[in-house]
C-alpha positions as CSV (number, residue, x, y, z in Angstrom):
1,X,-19.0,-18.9,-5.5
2,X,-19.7,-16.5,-2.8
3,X,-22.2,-14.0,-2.4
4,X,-21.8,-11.1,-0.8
5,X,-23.9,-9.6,2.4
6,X,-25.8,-6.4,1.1
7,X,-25.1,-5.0,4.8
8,X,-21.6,-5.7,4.3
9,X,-21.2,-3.5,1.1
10,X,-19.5,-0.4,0.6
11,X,-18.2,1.9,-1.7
12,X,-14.5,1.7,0.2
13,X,-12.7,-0.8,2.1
14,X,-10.0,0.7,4.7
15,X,-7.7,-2.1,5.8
16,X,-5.9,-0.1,9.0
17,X,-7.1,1.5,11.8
18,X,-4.5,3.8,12.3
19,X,-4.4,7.4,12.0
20,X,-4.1,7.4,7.8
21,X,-6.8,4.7,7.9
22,X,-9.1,6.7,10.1
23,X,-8.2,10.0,8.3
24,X,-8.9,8.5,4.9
25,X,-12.2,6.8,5.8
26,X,-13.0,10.3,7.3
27,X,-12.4,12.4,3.8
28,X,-13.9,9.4,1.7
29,X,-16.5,9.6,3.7
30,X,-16.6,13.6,3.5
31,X,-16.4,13.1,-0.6
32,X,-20.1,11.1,-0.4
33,X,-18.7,7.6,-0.3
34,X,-19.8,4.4,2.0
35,X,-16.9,3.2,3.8
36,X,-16.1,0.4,6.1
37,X,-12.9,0.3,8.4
38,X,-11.4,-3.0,9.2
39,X,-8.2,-3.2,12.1
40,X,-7.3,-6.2,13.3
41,X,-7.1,-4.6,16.7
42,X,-8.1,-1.8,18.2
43,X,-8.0,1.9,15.9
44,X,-4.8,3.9,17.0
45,X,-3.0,0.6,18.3
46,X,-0.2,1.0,16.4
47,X,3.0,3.7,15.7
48,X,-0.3,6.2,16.0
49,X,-0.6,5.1,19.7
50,X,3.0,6.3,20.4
51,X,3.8,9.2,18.0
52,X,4.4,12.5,19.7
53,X,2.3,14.5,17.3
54,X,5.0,17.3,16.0
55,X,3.5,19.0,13.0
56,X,7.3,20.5,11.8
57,X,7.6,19.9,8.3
58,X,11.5,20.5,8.1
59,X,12.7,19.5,11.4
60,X,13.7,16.5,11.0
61,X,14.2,16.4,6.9
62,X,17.5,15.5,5.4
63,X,18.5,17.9,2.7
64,X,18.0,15.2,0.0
65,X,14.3,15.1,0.2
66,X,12.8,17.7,-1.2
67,X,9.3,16.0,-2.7
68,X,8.8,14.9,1.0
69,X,9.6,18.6,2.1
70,X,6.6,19.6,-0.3
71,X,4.4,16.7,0.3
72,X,5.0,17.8,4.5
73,X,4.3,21.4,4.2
74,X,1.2,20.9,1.7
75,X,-0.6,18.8,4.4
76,X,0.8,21.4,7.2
77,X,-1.2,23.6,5.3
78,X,-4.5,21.0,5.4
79,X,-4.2,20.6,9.2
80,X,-5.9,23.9,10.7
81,X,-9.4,22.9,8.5
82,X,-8.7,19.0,8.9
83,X,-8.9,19.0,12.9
84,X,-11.7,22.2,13.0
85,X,-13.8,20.4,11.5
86,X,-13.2,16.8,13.4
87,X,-13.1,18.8,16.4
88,X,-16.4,21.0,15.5
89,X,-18.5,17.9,14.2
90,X,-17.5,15.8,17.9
91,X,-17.2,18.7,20.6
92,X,-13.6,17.0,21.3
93,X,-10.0,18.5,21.8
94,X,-7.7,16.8,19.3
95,X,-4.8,18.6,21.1
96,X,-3.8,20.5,18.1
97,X,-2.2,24.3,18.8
98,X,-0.2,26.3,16.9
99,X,2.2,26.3,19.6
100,X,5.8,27.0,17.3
101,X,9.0,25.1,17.8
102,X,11.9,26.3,19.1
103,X,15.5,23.9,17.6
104,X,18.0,24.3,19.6
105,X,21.7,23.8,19.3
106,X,23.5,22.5,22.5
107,X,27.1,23.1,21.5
108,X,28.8,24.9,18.7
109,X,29.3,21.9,16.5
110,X,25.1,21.8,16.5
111,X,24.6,25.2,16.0
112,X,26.6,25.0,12.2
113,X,23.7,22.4,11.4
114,X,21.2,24.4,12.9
115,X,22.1,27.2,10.4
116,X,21.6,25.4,7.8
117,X,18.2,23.8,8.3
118,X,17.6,27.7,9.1
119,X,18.4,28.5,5.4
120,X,16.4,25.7,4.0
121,X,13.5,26.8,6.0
122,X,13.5,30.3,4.7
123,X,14.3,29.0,1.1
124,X,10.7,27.7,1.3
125,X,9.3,30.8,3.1
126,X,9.1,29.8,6.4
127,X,9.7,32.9,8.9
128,X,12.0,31.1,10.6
129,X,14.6,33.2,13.0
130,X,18.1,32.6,15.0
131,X,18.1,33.4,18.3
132,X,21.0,34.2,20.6
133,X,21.2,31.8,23.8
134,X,19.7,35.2,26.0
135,X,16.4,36.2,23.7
136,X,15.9,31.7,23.0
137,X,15.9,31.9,27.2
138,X,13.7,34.6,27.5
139,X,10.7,32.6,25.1
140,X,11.7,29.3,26.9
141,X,13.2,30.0,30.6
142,X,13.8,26.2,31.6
143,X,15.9,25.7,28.5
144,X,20.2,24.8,29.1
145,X,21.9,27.8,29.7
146,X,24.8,26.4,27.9
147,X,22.6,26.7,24.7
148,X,25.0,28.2,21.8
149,X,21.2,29.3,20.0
150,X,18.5,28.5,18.3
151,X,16.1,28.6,15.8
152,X,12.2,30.1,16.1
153,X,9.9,28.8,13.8
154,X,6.2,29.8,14.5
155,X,4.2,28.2,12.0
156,X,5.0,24.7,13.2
157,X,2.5,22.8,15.4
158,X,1.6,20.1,17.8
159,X,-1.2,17.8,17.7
160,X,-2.3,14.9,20.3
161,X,-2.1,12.0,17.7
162,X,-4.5,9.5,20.8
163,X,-7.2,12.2,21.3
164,X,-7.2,12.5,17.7
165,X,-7.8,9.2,17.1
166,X,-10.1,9.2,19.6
167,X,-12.2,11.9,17.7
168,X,-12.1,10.4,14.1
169,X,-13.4,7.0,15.7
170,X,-16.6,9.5,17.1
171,X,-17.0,11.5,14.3
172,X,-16.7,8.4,12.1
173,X,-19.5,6.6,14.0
174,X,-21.8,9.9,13.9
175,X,-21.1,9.5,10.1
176,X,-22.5,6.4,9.6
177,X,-18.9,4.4,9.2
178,X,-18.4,1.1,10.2
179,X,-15.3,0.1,12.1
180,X,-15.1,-4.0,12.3
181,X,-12.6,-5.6,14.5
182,X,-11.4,-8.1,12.2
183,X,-8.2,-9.1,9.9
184,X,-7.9,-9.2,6.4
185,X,-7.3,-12.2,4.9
186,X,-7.1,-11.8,1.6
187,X,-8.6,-10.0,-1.6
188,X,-11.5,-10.6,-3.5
189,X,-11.3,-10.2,-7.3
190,X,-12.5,-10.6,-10.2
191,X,-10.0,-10.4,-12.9
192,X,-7.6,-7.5,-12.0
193,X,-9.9,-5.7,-10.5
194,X,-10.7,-5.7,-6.4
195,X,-14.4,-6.1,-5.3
196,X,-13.6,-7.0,-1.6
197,X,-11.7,-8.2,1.3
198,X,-12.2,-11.6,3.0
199,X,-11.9,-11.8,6.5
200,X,-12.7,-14.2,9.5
201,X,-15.9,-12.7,9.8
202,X,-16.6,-13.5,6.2
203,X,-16.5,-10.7,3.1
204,X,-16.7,-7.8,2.9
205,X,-17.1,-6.2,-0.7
206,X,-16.6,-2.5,-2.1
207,X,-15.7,-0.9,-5.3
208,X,-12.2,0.2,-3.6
209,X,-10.0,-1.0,-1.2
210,X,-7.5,0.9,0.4
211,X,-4.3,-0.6,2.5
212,X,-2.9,1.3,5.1
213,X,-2.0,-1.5,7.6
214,X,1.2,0.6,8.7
215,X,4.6,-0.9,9.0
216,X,2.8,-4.3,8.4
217,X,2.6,-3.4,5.0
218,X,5.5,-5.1,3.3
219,X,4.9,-8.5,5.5
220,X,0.9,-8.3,5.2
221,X,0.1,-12.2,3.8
222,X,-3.5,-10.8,2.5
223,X,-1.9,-8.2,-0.1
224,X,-0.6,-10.1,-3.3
225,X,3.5,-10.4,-3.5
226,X,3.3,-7.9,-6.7
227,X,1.6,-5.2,-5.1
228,X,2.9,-5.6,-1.8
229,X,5.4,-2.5,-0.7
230,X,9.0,-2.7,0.7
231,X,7.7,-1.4,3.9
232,X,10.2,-2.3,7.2
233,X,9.0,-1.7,10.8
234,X,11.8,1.3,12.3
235,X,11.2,0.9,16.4
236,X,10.8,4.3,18.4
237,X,10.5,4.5,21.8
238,X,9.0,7.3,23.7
239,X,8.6,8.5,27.2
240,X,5.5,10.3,29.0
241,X,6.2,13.2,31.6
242,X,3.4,14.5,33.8
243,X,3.9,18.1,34.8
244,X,1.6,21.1,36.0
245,X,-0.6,22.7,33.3
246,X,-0.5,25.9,35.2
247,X,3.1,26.1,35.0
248,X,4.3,23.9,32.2
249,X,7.4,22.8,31.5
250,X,7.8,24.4,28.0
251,X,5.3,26.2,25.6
252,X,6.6,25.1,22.3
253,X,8.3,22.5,21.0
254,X,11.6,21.6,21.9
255,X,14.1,19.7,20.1
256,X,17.7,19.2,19.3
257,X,20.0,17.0,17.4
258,X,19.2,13.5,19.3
259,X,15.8,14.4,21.3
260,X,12.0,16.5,20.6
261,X,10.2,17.6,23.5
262,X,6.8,17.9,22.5
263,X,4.2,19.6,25.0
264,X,0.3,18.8,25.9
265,X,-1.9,21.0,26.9
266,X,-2.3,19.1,30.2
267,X,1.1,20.4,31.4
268,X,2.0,16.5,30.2
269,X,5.8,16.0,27.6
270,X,6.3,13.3,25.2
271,X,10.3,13.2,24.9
272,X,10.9,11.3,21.4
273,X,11.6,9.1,19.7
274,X,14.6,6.7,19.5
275,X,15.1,5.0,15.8
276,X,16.2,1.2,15.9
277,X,16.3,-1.2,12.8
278,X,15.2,-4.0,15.2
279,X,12.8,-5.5,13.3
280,X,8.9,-5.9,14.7
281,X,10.6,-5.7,18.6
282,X,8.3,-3.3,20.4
283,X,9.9,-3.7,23.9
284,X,10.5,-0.6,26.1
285,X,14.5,-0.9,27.0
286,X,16.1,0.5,29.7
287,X,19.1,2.1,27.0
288,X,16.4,3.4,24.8
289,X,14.9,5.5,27.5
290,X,17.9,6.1,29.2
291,X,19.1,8.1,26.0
292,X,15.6,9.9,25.9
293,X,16.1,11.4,29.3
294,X,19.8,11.5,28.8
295,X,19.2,13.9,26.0
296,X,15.8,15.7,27.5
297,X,18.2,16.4,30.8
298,X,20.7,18.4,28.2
299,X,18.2,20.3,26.4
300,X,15.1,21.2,29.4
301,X,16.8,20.0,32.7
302,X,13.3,20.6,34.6
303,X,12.4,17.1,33.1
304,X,14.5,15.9,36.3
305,X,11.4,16.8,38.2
306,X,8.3,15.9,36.1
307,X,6.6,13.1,37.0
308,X,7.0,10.1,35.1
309,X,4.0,8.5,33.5
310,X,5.5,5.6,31.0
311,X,7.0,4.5,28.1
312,X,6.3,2.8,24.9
313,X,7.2,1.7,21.7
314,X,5.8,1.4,18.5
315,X,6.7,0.3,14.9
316,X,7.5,3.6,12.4
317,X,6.5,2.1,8.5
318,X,9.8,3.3,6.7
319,X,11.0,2.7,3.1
320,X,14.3,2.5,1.4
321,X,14.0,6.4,0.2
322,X,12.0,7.4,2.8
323,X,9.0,8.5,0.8
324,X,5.6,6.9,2.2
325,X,3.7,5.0,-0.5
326,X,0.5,6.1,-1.6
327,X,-1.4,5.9,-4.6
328,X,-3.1,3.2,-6.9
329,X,-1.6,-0.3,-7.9
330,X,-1.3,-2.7,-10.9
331,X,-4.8,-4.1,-9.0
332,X,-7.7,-2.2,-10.0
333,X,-9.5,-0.2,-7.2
334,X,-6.2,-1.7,-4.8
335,X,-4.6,1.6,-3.2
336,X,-1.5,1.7,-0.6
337,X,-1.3,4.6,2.1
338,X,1.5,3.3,4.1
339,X,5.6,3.9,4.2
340,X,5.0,7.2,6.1
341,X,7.9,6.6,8.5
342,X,8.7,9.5,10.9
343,X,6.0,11.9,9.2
344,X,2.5,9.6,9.7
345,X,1.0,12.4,11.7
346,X,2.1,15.1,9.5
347,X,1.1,13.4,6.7
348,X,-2.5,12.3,7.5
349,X,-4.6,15.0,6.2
350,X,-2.8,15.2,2.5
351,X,-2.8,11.7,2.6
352,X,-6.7,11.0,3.0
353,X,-7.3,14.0,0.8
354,X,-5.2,12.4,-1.8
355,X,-6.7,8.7,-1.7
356,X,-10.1,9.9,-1.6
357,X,-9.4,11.8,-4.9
358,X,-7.7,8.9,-6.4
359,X,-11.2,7.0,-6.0
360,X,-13.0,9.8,-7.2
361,X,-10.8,9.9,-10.8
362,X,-8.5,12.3,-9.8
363,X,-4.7,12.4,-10.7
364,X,-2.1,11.9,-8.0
365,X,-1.1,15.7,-7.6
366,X,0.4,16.4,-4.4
367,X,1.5,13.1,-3.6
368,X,3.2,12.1,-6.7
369,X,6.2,11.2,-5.8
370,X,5.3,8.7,-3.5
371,X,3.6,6.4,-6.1
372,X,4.1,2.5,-5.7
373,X,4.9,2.3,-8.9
374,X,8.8,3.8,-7.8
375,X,9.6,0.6,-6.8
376,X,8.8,-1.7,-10.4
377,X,12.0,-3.5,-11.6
378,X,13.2,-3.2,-14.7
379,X,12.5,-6.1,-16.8
């Protein structure tokens, strides 16, 4: 029998260094709570490293999905207090701005669908407006003139999903967390209940254990078959732009039907993101940033002179209804914060808010829907 290292005990386990992970060990650690973060490789590594950081809760929603439309627009809600107080405690920019988005429709046949993601918007209250080709021109100048309209919607938001990586891994150290460069190789238990998390290093123990190992999740050998999640890695690819921060390229959000153009405030664009069932394939391809600037070209044609700074790809976790998966399992103290697909940013600070108060008692609230438990056959 093993024992387990006193300096290697803590109330919570986060398995995944990614945004969710990060953000969770943040609020457990906000709610009181020891916690030790173990990734594999390096924190923000993973889809985190290449997500464009739109905070638009409707966007990019199909119509069929409305508890992920209430799950978005509770943690939109969370983000203004979630980042001031990462960026208060550190001294460091996350990027975030309430910068508003501006959708635009490129031809007639878009500007039908752009009408009615209008409507749904303002069905949940969002003061969102259509705007003739002339007055969308006048907010954005560099936008197509061909442009059949658009739609203004002020309350969404951009974030820097690296630089706030970056600042949860400070203001986690100035807390006193622990991030360990090492893999999880398994569970400790004893009985049905969880008690720690073996890895190369040795054990770790804790009186929770939460798995957020990102599109991993439904392959992960160290989670149990009955608990683990059908989680499937969806490739994006993404492309960097550098421009001039005096004069940049766009103030908002851009997007259309088949690109988002999402703005720094270094003057740099991150044109996004391609989706391709292509397993765990994170190669750059010429045809998958061809499109990108295929579609960028349509919608802002001064990306024709930005500079170009890269490309990358990275693995989205999606799930057969497009819900993330998030709450507690058939294993005692075991809890999954993974499946986020398209909306990881987005979802972070309702995410970490919610797992925390899982471990504290709580009931599931706000993220309800999105209970592993969606997924138990029937017998």
């Amino acid at each position: 029998m093993k024992t387990r290292d006193k300096n290697r005990t803590s109330d919570a386990i986060v398995v995944g260094g990614g945004l969710i992970g990060l953000a969770t060990a943040w609020e457990l650690r906000e709610a009181g709570a020891s916690v030790t973060v173990l990734e594999k490789e390096s924190p923000g590594c993973g889809a985190s490293r290449v997500a464009a950081g739109m905070l638009a809760p409707i966007g990019e929603l199909d119509f069929g999905e409305p508890e992920l439309l209430a799950m978005n627009l509770k943690s939109r809600e969370l983000y203004p207090d979630f980042v001031g107080k990462i960026e208060s405690e550190t001294g460091l920019d996350t990027g975030y701005r309430n910068c508003g988005a501006l959708h635009v429709a490129l031809d007639r046949d878009e500007s039908g669908e752009l009408k009615r993601i209008m409507e749904l918007q303002q069905s949940h209250g969002l003061d969102s407006k259509w705007l003739g080709p002339m007055a969308a021109r006048d907010l954005e100048p560099g936008i197509s003139p061909s442009l059949a309209g658009a739609v203004l919607v002020e309350e969404d938001a951009v974030v820097d999903p690296r630089a706030l990586v970056e600042a949860l891994r400070a203001g986690l150290s100035g807390r006193g967390v622990r991030i360990e460069i090492s893999e999880a190789t398994g569970l400790v238990l004893e009985g049905d209940r969880v008690i720690g998390v073996e890895t190369p290093a040795g054990t770790f123990g804790a009186g929770a254990v939460v798995a957020a190992p990102g599109a991993e999740a439904g392959i992960a050998p160290w989670l149990p078959e009955e608990v683990r999640p059908p989680v499937r890695p969806v490739k994006g690819q993404v492309v960097e732009l550098g421009g001039d921060p005096e004069d940049p390229a766009c103030q908002r959000i851009l997007g259309s039907e088949r690109v988002y153009i999402a703005p720094r405030p270094d003057g740099r664009v991150i044109l996004g993101a391609t989706v391709e069932e292509m397993g765990f394939d994170q190669r750059v391809t010429g045809g998958g940033i061809h499109e990108l600037l295929r579609e960028a070209y349509r919608l802002l044609p001064d990306v024709a002179e930005m500079e170009f700074l890269g490309a990358t790809a990275g693995l989205r976790p999606g799930t057969p209804d497009n819900l993330p998966v998030i709450g507690r399992t058939e294993i005692e103290g075991l809890i999954l914060a993974t499946g986020h697909y398209r909306n990881g940013i987005l979802l972070a600070p309702v995410t970490a808010k919610s797992v925390a108060g899982l471990i504290g008692g709580e009931e599931p609230g706000a993220i309800g829907a999105a209970s592993p438990h969606r997924f138990e056959r029937e017998e």
